[in-house]
N, C-alpha and C positions, 0 to 999 in steps of 0.2 A: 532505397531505404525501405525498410519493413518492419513489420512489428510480431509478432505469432503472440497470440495470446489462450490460455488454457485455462481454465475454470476446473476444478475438483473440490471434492470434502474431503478435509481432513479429517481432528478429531471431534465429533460430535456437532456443534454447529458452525464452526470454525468451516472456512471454505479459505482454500487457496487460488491466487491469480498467478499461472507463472506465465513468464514475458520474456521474449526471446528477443533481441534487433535493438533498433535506433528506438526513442519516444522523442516524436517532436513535432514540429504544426502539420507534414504531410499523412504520421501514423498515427497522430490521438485522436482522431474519429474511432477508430477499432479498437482504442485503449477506452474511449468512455462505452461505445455498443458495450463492450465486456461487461464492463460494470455495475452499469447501468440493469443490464439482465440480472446480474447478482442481487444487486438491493431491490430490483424490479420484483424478485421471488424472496424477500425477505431475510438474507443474508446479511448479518449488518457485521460478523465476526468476519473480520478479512484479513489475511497473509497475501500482503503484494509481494513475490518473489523477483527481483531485479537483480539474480545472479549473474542470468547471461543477457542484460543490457548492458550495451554498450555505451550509449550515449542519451541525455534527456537535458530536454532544453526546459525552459520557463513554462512553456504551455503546457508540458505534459506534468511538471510540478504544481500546475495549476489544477489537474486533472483531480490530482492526488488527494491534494489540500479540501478540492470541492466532496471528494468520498467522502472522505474522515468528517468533511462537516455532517454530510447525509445523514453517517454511521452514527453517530454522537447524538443526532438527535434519537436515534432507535435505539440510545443505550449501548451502541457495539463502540468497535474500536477496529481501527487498523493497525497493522506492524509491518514493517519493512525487513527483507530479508536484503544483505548486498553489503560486497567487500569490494568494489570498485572504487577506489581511491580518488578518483576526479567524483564523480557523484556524489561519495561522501561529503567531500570538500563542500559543494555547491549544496548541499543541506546545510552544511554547515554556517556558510557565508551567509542564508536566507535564514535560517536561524530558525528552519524546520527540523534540525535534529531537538528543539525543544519541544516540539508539536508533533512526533512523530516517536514509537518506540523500532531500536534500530537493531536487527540482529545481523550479525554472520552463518547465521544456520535457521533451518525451519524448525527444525524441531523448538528450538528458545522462545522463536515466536509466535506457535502455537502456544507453548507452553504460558506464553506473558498472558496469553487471551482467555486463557481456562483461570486465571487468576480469581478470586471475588471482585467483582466491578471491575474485571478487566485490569486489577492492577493497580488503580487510581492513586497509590499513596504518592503518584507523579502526575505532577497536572500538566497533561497532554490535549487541549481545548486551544480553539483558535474564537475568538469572539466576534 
């Protein structure tokens, strides 16, 4: 199992995470180091790219959840890029497609983040 993980900017202060492999308890160490360096340098605008993931289990939707809390507090926002039909599902079931905004393409999900406030006429907050 592995993970590849890649940090870039996008548009402006928007940064993207793309993520290649499995996410689960033996690769989320290198999915939060990622991170972690992002909001470490003040990155709170994030696009997690989970095109080419295959597979994430609880722990790495825990990963997730804990950014977005990070983010939230600095004002930013996550968005999900990913058309993997089991993964949706499993957002679904957890009931993080309410707490999460969910694209099929990056460009949408850049675009959600450049919004004013990110968008907020949908409340996407975990309390």
């Amino acid at each position: 199992m592995y993970i590849k993980a890649r940090a870039r900017q996008s548009e402006g202060e928007t940064y993207v995470m793309d993520l290649t492999g499995e996410i689960d308890i033996h690769t989320v160490p290198r999915l939060k180091d990622a991170l972690k360096k992002l909001t470490d340098d003040e990155h709170y605008k994030l696009v997690i790219n989970l095109l080419d993931v295959d597979y994430i289990d609880s722990t790495g939707l825990a990963v997730l959840v804990g950014v977005h809390k990070l983010v939230q507090e600095h004002d930013g926002a996550v968005t999900l890029v990913l058309t993997n039909p089991h993964i949706k599902k499993t957002l679904d079931i957890m009931g993080l497609n309410k707490v999460f905004w969910i694209f099929d393409d990056e460009q949408s999900a850049v675009k959600q983040l450049r919004r004013p406030a990110h968008g907020s006429n949908a409340v996407k907050s975990i309390a």
